[in-house]
C-alpha positions, 0 to 999 in steps of 0.5 A: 107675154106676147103680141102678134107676128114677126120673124126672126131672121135666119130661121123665117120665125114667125112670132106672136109679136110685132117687133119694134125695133129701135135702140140697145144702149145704156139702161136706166134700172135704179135700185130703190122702189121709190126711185124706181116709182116716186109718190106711188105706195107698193099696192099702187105699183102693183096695180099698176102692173095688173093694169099692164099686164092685162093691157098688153096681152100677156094673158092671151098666151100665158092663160086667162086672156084678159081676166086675172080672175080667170081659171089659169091666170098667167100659169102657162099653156101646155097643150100641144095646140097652144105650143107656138113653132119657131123655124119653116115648120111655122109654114109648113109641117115637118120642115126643118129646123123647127122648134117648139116654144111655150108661154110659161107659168109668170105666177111666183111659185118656187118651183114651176113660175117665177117665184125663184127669180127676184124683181130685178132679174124679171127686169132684165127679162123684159128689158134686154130679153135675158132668160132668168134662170141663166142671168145673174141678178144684177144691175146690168149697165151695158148691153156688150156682152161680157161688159156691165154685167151682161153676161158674156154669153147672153141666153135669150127668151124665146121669140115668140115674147116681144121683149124688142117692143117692151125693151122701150116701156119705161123704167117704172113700167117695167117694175111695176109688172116685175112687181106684180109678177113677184107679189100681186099674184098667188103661186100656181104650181104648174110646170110648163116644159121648156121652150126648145131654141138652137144652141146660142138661146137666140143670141145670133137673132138679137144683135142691134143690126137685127133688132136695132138699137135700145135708144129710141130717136129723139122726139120729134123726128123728121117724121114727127109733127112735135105735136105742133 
């Protein structure tokens, strides 16, 4: 799922994604489906997660642009063209370091997508940018790792996904896509090669000095009118 443009320092990335940057602190994840969505049946949020996941993009990189019944609906791209390069080579062909990321296949089959992977663990994916297959499906409550059940080694999505952004979404958003991913999609076996990354998966590129706090400021701030 991506956005547009943005860097990650130390290695001049350029993303697809404007990455806002505002707060890493306590998250707010809940256990049951009605505390997570109050009043809404389980087709509701996962209508509400097609509508989401249209309405950010997602198939833009993913496949399909902004039609779910489009050939490739969010089934990953794999053709070197729709490869997005990390690093100077962004700028400029052959420099170095240079790495290779793609959108991978979000429909729920067991083998190639996300199938495998619980709500929860899609949660955390877009809340703290963890990658799935190497994060635990718990409750994280602390953003330390190696505290709350943040992995001590953290292993992070590639850039190019504009999880800082998404990070903000609230709680039952972020369910309700998790929710549409796992059951209001048909598997699609596709595999789509890993994304290439340095050895700590990214980890030196989100601290909260470089993408800055989970937390957002409180409304209204010095720059903010209170809608008055």
């Amino acid at each position: 799922m991506l956005h547009r443009t943005k860097r990650v320092s130390g290695y001049a990335v350029v993303s697809i994604v404007v990455i806002t940057a505002a707060a890493f602190t306590m998250p707010r994840g809940k256990e049951s489906e009605a505390d997570r969505t109050p009043g809404l049946h389980q087709q509701d949020i996962i209508v509400k997660g097609r509508m989401l996941v249209t309405s950010h993009a997602c198939g833009d990189c993913h496949g399909g642009g902004d039609n779910p019944a489009a050939e490739g609906w969010l089934v990953g791209k794999m053709t070197p063209q729709q490869e997005f390069m990390i690093g100077p080579c962004a700028f400029e062909p052959g420099a170095q370091p240079c790495f290779r990321t793609r959108a991978r296949n979000l429909t729920p089959d067991n083998t190639t997508g996300l199938g495998r992977f619980s709500e929860r663990q899609i949660f955390n994916a877009l809340r703290y940018g963890l990658r799935p297959g190497e994060t635990a499906d718990v409750e994280i409550t602390s953003t330390i790792p190696g505290q709350g059940n943040f992995p001590a080694a953290p292993k992070y999505l590639a850039p190019p996904m504009p999880w800082p952004s998404w990070r903000h979404m609230p709680d039952e958003d972020l369910w309700a896509i998790a929710a549409y991913l796992k059951r209001g999609l048909k598997p699609v076996r596709n595999q789509v090669e890993d994304s290439e990354g340095p050895p700590d998966f990214w980890a030196s590129e989100y601290t909260v000095e470089k993408i800055g706090p989970l937390e957002t400021p409180a409304f209204p701030t010095a720059r903010e009118t209170g809608g008055k």
